[in-house]
N, C-alpha and C positions, 0 to 999 in steps of 0.2 A: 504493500500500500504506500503511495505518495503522501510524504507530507510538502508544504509551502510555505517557505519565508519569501516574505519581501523587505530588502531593502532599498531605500529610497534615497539616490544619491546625483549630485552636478547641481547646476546652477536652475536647471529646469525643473527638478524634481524627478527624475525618471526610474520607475519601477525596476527595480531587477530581482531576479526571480531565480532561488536556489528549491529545485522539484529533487526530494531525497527519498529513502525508503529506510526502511529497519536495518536492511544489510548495511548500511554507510556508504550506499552508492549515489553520489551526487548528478544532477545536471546544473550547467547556468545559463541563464539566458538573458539576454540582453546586458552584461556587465558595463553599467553606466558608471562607475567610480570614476572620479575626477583627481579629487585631489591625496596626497598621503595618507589621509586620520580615514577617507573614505575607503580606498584599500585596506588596510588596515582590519575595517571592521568588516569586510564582506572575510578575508583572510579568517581573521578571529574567530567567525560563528565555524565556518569549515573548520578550525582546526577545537574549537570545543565541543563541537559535536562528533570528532573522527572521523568526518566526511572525506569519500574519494573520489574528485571529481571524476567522471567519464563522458561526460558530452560539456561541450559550447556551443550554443547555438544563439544566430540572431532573430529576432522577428521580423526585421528590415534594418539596414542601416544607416538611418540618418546619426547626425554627429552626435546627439545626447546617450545612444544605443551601445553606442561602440567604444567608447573611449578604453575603457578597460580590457578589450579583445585583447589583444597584443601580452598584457600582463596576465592575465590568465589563460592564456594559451601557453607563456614559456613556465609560466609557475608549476601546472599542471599536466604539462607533456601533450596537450590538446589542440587539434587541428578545429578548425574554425567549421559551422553550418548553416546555410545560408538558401535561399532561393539565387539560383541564376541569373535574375535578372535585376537582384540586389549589385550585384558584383562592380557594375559602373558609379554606384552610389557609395559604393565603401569604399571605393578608388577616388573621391570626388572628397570625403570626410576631414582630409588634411586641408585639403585648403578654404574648405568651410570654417573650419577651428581658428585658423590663422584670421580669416573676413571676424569673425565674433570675437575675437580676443584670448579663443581655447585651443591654444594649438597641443596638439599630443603626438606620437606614435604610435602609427596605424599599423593593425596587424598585417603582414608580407607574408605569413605559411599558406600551407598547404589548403584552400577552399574546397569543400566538401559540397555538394548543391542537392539540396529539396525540393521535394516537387509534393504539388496531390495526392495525396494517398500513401505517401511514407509512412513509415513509423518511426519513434523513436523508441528504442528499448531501452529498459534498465530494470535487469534481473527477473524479466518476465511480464515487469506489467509496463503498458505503453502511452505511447503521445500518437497520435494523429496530427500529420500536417494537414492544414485547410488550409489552401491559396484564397487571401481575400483581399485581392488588390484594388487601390483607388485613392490608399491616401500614399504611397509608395510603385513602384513598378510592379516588385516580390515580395508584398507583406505575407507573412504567412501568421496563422496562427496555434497553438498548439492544444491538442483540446483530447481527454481523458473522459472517455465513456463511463468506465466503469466505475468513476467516482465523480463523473459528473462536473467537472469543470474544466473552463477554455483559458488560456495563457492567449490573450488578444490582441499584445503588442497595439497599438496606434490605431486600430481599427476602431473599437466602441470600447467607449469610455461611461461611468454614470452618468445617465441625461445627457450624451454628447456622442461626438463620432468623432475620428481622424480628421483634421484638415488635410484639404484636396487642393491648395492653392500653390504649393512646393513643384519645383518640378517633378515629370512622371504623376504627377495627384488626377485623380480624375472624378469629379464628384458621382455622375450617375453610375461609374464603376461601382466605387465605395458601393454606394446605398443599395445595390442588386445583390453585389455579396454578402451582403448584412443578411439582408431579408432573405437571399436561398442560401444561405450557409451558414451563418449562425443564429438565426431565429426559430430556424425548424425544431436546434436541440431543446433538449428538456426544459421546463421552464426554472428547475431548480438548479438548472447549470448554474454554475458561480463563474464567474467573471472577472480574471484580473485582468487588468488594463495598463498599457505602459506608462500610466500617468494616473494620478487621484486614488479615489477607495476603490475597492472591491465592490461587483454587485452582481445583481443574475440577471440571466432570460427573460424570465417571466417581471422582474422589474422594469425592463427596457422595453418590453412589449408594452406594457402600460403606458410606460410613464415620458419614454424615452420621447423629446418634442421634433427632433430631426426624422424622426420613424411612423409619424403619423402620414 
């Protein structure tokens, strides 16, 4: 069984998401640590829990997402996971950092590419990729049947969706994928989002004002 931390780290606030199970088998997704004290504590909870990382993955790479690839790929021996047509946006991440005042080192290994219908394993139970492009080229999402929640990256947020005005964004993209691919799940799916709280399905069907 998964468990889910999130810490919350940079200047924008951006979600990153360590999915673990009983064995100390880690994934992380999206490693948005910025700065030292932020590493640090993503570093910290892995090493006071015993956790081993075994996946990285992004859910698209705009600049808030990635900052920490690079460090947690050589910390933990980890090749990078990505949709294919992220890969021009993770290449583009350095000199967006430099334009905003955040420059870092981007990760240069080995990219690994997702697609629809992948899976991610760890020790038996799985991730589902969902391609739900619109506010990115290759947003993807990562989404856990059997307990019922989606790792959503930039796509829907509480009461909100992705901005589509970046380039690659496409707003009636977004909002098709929304509605056939993550509105169909459960209503009790839980919802983390690369940004803000936590929420479900069945709240964003009500409530959500961009999905009416």
């Amino acid at each position: 069984m998964f468990e889910v931390k999130v810490l919350t780290f940079n200047a924008v606030q951006e979600n990153t998401y360590l999915v673990f199970n009983e064995k100390g088998s880690c994934i992380i997704i999206d490693p948005g640590f910025y700065t030292p004290e932020e590493k640090r504590e993503l570093e910290g909870f892995i090493a006071a829990r015993r956790l081993v990382p075994r996946w990285l993955l992004n859910t698209h790479c705009h600049l808030d997402h990635v900052f920490g690839n690079k460090d947690v790929a050589t910390a933990y021996g980890l090749h990078l996971h990505l949709h294919p047509l992220e890969a021009p946006v993770l290449d583009s991440a350095p000199s967006m950092g430099v334009m905003f005042n955040l420059p870092f080192e981007n990760y240069t290994g080995e990219r690994v590419f997702l697609r629809e219908g992948d899976t991610v394993d760890l020790d038996g139970d799985t991730l589902e990729v969902i391609e739900a492009t619109g506010h990115s080229p290759g947003s993807i999402c990562f989404y856990c049947s059997r307990q019922h929640f989606i790792i959503s990256g930039d796509v829907l947020f509480q009461n909100s969706i992705g901005r589509t005005d970046l380039p690659g964004g496409d707003h009636a993209t977004l909002i098709r994928n929304i509605r056939e691919k993550l509105l169909i799940l459960p209503g009790e799916t839980r919802v983390y989002p690369g940004h803000g709280p936590a929420t479900t399905i069945g709240e964003e069907k009500k409530h959500n004002p961009w999905l009416e």
